[in-house]
N, C-alpha and C positions, 0 to 999 in steps of 0.2 A: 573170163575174169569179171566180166559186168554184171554177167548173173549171178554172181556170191556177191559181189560190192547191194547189188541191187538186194538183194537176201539179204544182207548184213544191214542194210536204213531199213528194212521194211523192219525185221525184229526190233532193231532200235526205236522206233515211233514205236511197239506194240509195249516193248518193253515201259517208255518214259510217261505213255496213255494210260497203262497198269498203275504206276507207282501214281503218278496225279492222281487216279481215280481213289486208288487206296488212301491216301494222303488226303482230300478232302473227305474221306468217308471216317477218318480217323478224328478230322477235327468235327464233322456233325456228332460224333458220340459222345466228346467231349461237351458240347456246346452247341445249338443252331447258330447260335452270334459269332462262335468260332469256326463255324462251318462255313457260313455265309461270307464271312470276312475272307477267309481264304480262297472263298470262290470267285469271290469278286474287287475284291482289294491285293493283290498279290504280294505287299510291303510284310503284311498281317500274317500270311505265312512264314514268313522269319520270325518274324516275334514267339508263332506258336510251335516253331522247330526247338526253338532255345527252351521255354518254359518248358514242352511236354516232348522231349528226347527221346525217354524210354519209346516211347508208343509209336512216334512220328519217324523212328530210325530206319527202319525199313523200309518205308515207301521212300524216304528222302535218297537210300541208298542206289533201290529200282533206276527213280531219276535220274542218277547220276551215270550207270551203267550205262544206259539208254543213250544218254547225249553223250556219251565218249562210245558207243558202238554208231552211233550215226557222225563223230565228229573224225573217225578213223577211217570210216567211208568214206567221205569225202575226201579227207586226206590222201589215201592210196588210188583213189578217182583221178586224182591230180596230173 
């Protein structure tokens, strides 16, 4: 049972790295000030989910996937 739990955060960090990665690559195409902002300001990635949705939906989704497969491993770790 610890070597799936263990498999299940490892995918989940590969998965949440994926969608970040894509997600600031999303806002450098848009912008380097948009890029940079998200890279290093984290507030500015909200901002730039809201305005640019279309584009940004995906990676944000990834994200989300990712911290609820690693937020269920812990959980059944429990």
């Amino acid at each position: 049972m610890l070597d799936i739990l263990l498999y299940l955060v490892n995918i989940g960090y590969g998965v949440t790295l994926a969608g970040v990665i894509i997600f600031v690559a999303t806002a450098f195409r848009q912008s380097i000030l948009w890029g940079l902002g998200c890279l290093f300001f984290p507030p500015i990635a909200i901002i730039f989910l809201y305005i640019y949705w279309q584009e940004a939906k995906i990676p944000f989704f990834m994200w989300l996937v990712g911290i609820g497969l690693i937020l269920i491993s812990i959980i059944l770790g429990s």
